[in-house]
N, C-alpha and C positions, 0 to 999 in steps of 0.2 A: 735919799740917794741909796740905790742899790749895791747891793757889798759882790761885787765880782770875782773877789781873791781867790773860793774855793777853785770857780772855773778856771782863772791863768795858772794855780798852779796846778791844773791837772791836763790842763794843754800842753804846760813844759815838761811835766812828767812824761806825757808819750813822746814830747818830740825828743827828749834826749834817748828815750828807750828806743827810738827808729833810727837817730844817731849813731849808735852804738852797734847797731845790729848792722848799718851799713859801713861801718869801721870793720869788723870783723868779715865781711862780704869782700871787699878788696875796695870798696868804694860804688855808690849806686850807681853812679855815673858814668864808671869806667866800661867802655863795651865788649862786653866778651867774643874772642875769637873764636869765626868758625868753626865747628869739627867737621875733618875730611869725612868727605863721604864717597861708599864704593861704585867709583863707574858703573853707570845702567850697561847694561848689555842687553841691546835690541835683537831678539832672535825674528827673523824672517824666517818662513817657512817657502821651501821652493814648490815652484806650482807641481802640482799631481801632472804626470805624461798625459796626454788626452789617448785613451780607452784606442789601444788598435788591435787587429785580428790576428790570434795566435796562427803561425803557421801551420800547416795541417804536421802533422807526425809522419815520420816514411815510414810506411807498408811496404810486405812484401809484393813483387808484384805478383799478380794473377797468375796462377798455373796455366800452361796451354792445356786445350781441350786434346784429350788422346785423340788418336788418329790410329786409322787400318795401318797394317805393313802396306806396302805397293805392291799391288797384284803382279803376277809374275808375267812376262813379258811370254807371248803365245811362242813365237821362232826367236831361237840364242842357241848359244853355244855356252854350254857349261865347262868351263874351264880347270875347275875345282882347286883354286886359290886360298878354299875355308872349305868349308863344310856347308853346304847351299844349303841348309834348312829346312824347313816343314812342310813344303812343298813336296819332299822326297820322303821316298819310306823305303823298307828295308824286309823284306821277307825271302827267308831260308827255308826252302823245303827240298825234297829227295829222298832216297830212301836210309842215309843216316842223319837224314834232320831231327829227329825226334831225341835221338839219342848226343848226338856233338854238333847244334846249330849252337849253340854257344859259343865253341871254338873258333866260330870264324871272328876275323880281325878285321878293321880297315882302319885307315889313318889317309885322313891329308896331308901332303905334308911335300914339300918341292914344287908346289904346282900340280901335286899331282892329288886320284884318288888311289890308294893301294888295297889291295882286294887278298887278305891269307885265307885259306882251305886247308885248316891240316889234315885233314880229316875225309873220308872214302865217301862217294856218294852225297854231293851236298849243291845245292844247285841256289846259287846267291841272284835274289831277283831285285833289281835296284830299281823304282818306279816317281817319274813323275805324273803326279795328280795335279798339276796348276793348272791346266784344262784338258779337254778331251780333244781327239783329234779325228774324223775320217781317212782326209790324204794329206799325206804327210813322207818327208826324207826322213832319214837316222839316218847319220854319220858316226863313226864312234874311231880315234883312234889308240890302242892299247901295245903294251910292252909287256911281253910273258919275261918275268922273273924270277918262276918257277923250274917244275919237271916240264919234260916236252909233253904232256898228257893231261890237256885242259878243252874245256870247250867254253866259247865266248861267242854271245847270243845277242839278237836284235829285238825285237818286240814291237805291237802296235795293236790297237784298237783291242786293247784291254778293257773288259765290263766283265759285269755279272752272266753274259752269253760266252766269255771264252777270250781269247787273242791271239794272233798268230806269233809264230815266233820261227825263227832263222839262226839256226844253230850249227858253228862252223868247229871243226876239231882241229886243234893242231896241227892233226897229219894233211890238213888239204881237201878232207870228206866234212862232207853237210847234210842240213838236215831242214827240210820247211816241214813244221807242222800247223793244225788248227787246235789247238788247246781248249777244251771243253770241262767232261770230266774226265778226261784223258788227254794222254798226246797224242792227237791221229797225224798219223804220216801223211803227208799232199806229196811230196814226193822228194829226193837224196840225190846226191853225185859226189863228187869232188872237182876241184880246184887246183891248177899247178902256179895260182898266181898268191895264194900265200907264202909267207917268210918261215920256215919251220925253226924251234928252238929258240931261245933267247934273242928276239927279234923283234922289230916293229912293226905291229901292222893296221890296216885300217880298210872297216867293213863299213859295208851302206846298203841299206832296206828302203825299198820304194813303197810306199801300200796306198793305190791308186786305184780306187774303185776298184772292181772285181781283179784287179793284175796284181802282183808284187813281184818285185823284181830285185836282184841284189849283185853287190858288187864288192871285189877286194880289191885291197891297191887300186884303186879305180879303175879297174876292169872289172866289165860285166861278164857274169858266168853263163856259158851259153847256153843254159837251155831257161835262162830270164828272157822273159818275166813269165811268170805261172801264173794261169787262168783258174780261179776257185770259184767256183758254180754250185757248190755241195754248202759247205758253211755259211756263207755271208753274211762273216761277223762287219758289224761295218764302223762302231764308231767306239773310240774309249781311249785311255791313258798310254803311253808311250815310255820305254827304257829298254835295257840292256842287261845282260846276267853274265857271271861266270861259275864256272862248274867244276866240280872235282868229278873224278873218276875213279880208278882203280890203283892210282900214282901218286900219291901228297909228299911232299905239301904244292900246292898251285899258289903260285903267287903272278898276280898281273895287277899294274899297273895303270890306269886309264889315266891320258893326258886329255882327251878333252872329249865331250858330247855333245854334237850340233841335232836342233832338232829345226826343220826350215820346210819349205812349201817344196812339194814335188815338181 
């Protein structure tokens, strides 16, 4: 018979040693309580916007394309409100131009243009250049707010050949010349139908093919209209002048400049 003893007691050796270990554990048996554990936190991610077209950016907008002034209108009347512009030009000659064309003054200003001379011998030539004219009116009327000792002048068919001009005095005497390199006389008189002195008055120049013909206060001077046969200036720019003389200061006023079809 086989001797077992050493193997039972090395059976009971471990089992009392697993005994004892589960004595000291709280008991193998006993089931341990859960430990809490931290809420999952499910992150979802939200969907991406679906891809759309940025709005454009505001620009400025496009500059307009320049543009001409407006050509000036052939027949009007200049009223001189402002200062009508570049259309017009301004040349002072006589025989103290050289010496006091500075002196002279104008201003707009009431509706009106106002024309100073302080100065002897000065002959203020006011021109529009916005076309040329053959026949053509002048109307001009003006206010001496000066000496009684002025002359205030008509003009037409202004070029490089000359222009005529109609130049009335103060006192009622006149003057048509052909303007070349001089002033040739066509011929003179006077007038009892001007206003003499601080007055108002208003001239008109006809220049109708080979005639011109002229008028104050709206009467015609009788030995209009003059036949010129000698010059035959015929076409060019149109305006009005005033003049000093021997008596300053001349001051006139012009309230308005029609220039229209004869």
């Amino acid at each position: 018979m086989r001797n077992f003893r050493p193997l039972f007691f090395f059976a009971a050796f471990v089992l009392l040693v697993g005994l004892a270990c589960s004595a000291l554990s709280g008991g193998g048996d006993t089931p341990s309580q859960p430990q809490p554990q931290e809420p999952v936190q499910i992150v979802t991610e939200e969907p991406a916007p679906a891809p759309t077209e940025s709005a454009p950016e505001p620009t400025e907008p496009p500059a307009p394309e320049p543009t001409e002034a407006p050509a000036a209108s052939k027949f009007f009347t200049e009223e001189f409100d402002q200062d009508p512009g570049a259309n017009w030009t301004v040349d002072v000659i006589g025989p103290g131009a050289e010496a006091n064309a500075a002196s002279v003054k104008t201003e707009f200003t009431n509706g009106r243009m106002r024309v100073e001379l302080p100065k002897n011998d000065l002959y203020f030539y006011y021109t529009f250049g916005g076309y040329t004219y053959d026949n053509v009116r002048l109307d001009l009327r003006a206010d001496n707010r000066g000496v009684n000792t002025n002359n205030v002048s008509l003009f037409c068919r202004l070029s490089d050949d000359g222009w005529y001009e109609w130049s009335v005095g103060s006192g009622g005497d006149w003057y048509l010349y052909a303007v070349t390199t001089k002033y040739n006389l066509i011929t003179n008189g006077g007038t009892t139908f001007l206003k003499q002195g601080k007055e108002v008055n208003e001239y008109s120049m006809v220049c109708k093919d080979k005639t011109i013909s002229m008028f104050v206060n709206g009467q015609e001077i009788k030995q209009s209209p003059i036949t010129d046969n000698q010059y035959g200036l015929r076409e060019g720019s149109v305006g009005f002048n005033i003049s000093s003389l021997n008596v300053t200061p001349v001051i006139v006023e012009v309230d308005w400049f029609k220039i229209s079809e004869p």
